[in-house]
ZAPADO-167212 format. One record per atom (N, C-alpha, C): x, y, z; chain. Coordinates in nm, 2 decimals. Each point is the difference from the previous one (the first is absolute). Example, Ala and Ser with C-alpha at 12.3 -4.5 7.8 and 13.67 -1.06 7.14 Angstrom:
# residues 2
1.32, -0.57, 0.78, A
-0.09, 0.12, 0.00, A
0.09, 0.12, 0.00, A
-0.04, 0.11, -0.07, A
0.09, 0.11, 0.00, A
-0.08, 0.11, 0.08, A
This chain:
# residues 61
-0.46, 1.04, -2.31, A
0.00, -0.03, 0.14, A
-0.08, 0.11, 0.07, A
-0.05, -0.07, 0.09, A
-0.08, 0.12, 0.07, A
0.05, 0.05, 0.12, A
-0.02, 0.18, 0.02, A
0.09, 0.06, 0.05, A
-0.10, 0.05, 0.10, A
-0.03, -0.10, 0.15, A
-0.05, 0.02, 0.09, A
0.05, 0.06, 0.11, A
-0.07, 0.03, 0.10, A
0.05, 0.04, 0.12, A
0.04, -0.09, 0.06, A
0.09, -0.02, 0.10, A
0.02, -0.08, 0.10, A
0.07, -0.11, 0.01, A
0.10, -0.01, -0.15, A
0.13, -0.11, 0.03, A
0.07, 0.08, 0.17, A
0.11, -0.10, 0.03, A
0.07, 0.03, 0.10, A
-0.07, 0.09, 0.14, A
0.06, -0.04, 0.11, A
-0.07, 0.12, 0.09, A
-0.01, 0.11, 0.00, A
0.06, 0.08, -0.12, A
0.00, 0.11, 0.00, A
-0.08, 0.03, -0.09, A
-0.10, -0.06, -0.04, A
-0.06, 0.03, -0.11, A
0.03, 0.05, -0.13, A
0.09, -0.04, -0.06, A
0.05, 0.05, -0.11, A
-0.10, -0.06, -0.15, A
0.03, 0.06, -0.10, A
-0.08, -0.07, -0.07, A
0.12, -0.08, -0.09, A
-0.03, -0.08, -0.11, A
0.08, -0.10, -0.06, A
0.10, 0.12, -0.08, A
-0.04, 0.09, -0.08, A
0.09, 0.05, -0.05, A
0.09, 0.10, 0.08, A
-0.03, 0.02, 0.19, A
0.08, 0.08, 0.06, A
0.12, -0.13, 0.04, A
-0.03, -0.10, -0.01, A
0.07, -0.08, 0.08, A
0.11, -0.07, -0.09, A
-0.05, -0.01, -0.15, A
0.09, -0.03, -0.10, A
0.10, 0.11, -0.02, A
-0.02, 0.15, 0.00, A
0.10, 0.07, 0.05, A
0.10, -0.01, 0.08, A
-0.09, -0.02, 0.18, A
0.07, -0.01, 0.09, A
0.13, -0.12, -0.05, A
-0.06, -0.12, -0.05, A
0.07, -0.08, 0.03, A
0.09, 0.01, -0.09, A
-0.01, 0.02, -0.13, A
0.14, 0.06, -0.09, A
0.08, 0.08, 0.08, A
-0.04, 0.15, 0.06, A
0.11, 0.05, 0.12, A
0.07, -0.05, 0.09, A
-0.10, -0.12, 0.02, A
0.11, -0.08, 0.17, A
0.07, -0.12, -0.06, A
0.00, -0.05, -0.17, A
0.07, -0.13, -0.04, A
0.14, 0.09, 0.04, A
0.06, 0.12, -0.02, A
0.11, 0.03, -0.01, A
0.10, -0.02, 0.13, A
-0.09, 0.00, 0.11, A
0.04, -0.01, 0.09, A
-0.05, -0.14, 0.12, A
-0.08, -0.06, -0.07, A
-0.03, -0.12, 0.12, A
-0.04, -0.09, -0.08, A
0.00, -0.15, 0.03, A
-0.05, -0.10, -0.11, A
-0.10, -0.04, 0.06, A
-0.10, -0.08, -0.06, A
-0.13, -0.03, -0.02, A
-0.06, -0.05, 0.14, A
0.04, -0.05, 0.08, A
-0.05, -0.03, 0.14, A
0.02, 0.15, 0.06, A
0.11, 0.07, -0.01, A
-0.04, 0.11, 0.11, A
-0.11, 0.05, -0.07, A
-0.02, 0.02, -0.15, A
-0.10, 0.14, -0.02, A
-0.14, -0.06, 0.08, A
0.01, -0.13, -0.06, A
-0.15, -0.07, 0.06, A
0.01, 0.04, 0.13, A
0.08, -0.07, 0.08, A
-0.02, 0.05, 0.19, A
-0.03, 0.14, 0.00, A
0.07, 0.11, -0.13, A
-0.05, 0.16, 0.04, A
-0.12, 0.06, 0.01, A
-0.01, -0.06, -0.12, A
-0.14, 0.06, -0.07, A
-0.15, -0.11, 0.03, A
0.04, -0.11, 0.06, A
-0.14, -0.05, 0.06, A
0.04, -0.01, 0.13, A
0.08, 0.03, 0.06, A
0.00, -0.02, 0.17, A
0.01, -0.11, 0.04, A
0.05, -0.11, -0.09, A
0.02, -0.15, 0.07, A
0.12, -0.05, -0.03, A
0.07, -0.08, 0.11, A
0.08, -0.10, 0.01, A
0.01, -0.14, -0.09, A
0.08, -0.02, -0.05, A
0.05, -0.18, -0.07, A
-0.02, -0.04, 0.09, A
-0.09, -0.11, -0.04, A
-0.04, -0.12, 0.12, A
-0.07, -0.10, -0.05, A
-0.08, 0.02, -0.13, A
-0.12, -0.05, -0.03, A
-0.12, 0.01, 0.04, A
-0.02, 0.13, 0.06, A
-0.14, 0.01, 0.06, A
-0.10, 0.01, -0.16, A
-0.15, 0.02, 0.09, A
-0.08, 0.03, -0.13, A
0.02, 0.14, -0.07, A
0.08, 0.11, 0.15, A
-0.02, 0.13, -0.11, A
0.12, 0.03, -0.06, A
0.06, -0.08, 0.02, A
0.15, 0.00, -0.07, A
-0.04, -0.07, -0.13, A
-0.02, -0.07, -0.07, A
-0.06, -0.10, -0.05, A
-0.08, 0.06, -0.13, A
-0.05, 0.10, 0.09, A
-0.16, 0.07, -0.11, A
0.11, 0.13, -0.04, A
0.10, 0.04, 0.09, A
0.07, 0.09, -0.05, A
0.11, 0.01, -0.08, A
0.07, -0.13, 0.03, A
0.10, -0.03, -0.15, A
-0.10, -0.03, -0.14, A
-0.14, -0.07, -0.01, A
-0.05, -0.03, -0.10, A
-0.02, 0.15, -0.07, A
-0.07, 0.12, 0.12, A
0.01, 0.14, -0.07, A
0.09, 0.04, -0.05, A
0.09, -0.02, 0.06, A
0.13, 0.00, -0.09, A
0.02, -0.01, -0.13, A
0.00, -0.10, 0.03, A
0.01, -0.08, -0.16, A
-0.08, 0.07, -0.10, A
-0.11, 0.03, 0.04, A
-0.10, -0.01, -0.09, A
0.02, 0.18, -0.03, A
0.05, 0.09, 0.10, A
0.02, 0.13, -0.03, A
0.11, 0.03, -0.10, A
0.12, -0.14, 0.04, A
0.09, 0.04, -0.07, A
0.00, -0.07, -0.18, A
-0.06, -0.05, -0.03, A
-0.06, -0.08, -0.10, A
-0.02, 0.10, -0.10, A
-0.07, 0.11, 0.01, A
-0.06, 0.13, -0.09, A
0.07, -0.03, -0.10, A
C-alpha cells in the first residue's frame, strides 16, 4: 500500500493513521474515529463516504 501524504485533514499518511486508529479502537468505535480523524459527520455525504472507504481500506493492511 502506498504510504502517501494526505489521508485525513491532517494529513497523516496511511501508516500514521493505521496506528492512530489501533490507539482510538480502545476507546471509540468506528464512526467516532472516522468523524475524528476526517472531520466529518454520519450523513452520507460524499466526504463521509470517501472517508469510511479510507477506512476500510487503511484498516485492511
Amino acid at each position: 500500500m502506498n504510504d502517501v501524504l494526505g489521508i485525513t485533514p491532517l494529513n497523516l499518511t496511511r501508516g500514521q493513521c493505521y496506528e492512530l486508529i489501533n490507539q482510538l479502537r480502545t476507546e471509540l468505535n468506528q464512526t467516532e474515529i472516522i468523524e475524528r480523524l476526517w472531520q466529518c459527520n454520519k450523513g452520507g455525504s460524499a466526504a463521509c463516504q470517501e472517508a469510511y472507504a479510507q477506512f476500510k481500506e487503511i484498516t485492511q493492511q
